[in-house]
N, C-alpha and C positions, 0 to 999 in steps of 0.2 A: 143367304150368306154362303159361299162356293166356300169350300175349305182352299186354303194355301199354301206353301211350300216357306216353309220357316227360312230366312237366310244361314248362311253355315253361321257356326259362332270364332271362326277363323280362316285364314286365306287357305285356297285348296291346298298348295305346297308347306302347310306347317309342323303334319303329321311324317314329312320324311323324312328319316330314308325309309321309316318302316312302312307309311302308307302313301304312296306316290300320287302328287300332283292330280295326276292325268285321272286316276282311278275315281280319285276322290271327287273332281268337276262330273266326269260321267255319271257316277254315284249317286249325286246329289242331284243335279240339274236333269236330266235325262230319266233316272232309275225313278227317284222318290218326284220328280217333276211326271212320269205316266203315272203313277199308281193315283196320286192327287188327281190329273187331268179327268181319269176314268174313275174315280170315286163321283166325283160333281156329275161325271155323265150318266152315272148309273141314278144319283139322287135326284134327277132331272123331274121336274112337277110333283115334287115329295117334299113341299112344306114343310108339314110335319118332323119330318127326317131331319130335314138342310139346318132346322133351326136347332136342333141335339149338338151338343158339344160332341167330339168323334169318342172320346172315354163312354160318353151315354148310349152314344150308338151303340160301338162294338160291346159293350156289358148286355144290350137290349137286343142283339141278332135276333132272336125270336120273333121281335114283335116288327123285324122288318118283312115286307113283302116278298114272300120265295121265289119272285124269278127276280129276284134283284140280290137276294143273300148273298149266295157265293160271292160275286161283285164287291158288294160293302165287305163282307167279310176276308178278300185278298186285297183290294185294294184301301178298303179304311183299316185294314193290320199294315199295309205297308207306308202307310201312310205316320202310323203313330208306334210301327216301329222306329223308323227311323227319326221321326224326328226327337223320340229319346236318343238314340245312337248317336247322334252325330253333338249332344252335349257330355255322353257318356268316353269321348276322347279329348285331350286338348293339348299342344308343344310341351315339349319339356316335362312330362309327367311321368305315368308309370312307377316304380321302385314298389312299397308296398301302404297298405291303410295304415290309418293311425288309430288313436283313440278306440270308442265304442265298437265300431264296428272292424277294427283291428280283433279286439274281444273276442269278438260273437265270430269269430270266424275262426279263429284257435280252438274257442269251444265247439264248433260245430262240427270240422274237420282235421281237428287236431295240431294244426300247424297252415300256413301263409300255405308253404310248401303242395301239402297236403291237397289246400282247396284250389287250386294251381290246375292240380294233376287231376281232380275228379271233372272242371271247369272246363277244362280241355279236352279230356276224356268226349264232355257233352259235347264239345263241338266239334272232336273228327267222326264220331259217332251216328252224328242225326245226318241217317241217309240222304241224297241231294239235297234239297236247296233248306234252309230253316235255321235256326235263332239257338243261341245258347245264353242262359239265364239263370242268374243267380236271385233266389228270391226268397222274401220273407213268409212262411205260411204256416199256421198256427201259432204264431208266435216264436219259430227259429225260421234259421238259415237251411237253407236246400239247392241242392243244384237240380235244374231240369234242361230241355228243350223242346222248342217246337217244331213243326213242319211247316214249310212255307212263307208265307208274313201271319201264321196264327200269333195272338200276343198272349202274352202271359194272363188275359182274364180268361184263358181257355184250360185254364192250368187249375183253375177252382175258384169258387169264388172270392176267398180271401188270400188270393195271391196275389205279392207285392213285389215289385220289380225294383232292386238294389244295383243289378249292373247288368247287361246285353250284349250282347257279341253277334254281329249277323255271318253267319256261313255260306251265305250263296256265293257262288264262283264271282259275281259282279264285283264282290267286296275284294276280289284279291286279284283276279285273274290275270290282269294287266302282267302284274311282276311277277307273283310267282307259280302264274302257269297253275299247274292240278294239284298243286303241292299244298291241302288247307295246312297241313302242321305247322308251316315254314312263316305264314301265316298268321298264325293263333300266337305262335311264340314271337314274334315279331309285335304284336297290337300290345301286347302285354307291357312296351315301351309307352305307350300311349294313351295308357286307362288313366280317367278323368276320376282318380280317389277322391277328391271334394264333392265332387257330385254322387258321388256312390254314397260318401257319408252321410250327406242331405236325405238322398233316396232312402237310406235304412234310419234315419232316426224319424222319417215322415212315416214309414210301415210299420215301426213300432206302435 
């Protein structure tokens, strides 16, 4: 069983003006279309492996063969980063959470406002290319980030992924050039808070 490339969950031009067209086709078709193509290449005559859902892999990196780890582990993290990402945006969204996880996030960081500004923080912060994440561990809310296509099972083990934001230049470069801030504040239009609710009442 070759892993796939999920279809987007809307047409490439839905996300604009915040996230263009053009960005969004390359991003998807091209970006998370190599990391799949070389994830299957690296799992080439690994049974065993091919048959793991990619969660089972990347939680089990250990117990893959080391001249094949790095490989699974950048290309099956870019593989299951994104295709949470691209359900974690959708037209017409953005403004702020509602309900429960409106809550947990007042209580966490003291205001909407608040977790905005430390959220963001993670993502002009994490040197070149890597992920900013908002997750559930120990039972609250945290911000983190990662390097690379690392995923948030690298974060500990009981860390739960509530909302995602990728920072590498591919995500934005098209439009705004080297500018992540322009960026970060701009995606903020386009956060999929129904999904993010899902996500946080499942890590509960």
């Amino acid at each position: 069983m070759a892993f796939s490339v999920p279809p987007l969950p809307y047409p490439f031009d839905a996300l604009e003006p915040y996230i263009d067209a053009r960005t969004m086709e390359i991003h998807h078709d091209k970006h998370h279309g190599a990391y799949v193509t070389n994830l299957n290449k690296a799992l080439e005559g690994q049974s065993a492996l091919q048959a793991k859902s990619i969660d089972d892999l990347l939680k089990g990196l250990d117990a893959v063969p080391e001249n094949i780890r790095a490989a699974v582990r950048n290309n099956g993290g870019g593989h299951w980063n994104h295709t949470l990402f691209w359900t974690l945006m959708k037209k017409g969204a953005g403004g702020e959470p509602k309900g429960d996880l409106a809550a947990a996030i007042k209580s966490s960081f003291g205001s909407f406002a608040g977790f905005q500004e430390k959220f963001t923080a993670a993502g002009l912060g994490r040197f070149g290319s890597g992920w900013a994440w908002l997750v559930v561990k120990d039972g609250k809310l945290a911000v983190d980030s990662t390097p690379n296509q690392d995923t948030p099972y690298l974060l500990g083990a009981n860390a739960k992924v509530v909302l995602g934001l990728d920072v590498w230049e591919h995500a934005y470069y098209l439009k705004y050039q080297n500018v992540r801030g322009d960026y970060i504040k701009a995606w903020w239009n386009v956060v999929n808070w129904d999904k993010a609710a899902e996500l946080f009442a499942a890590a509960k």
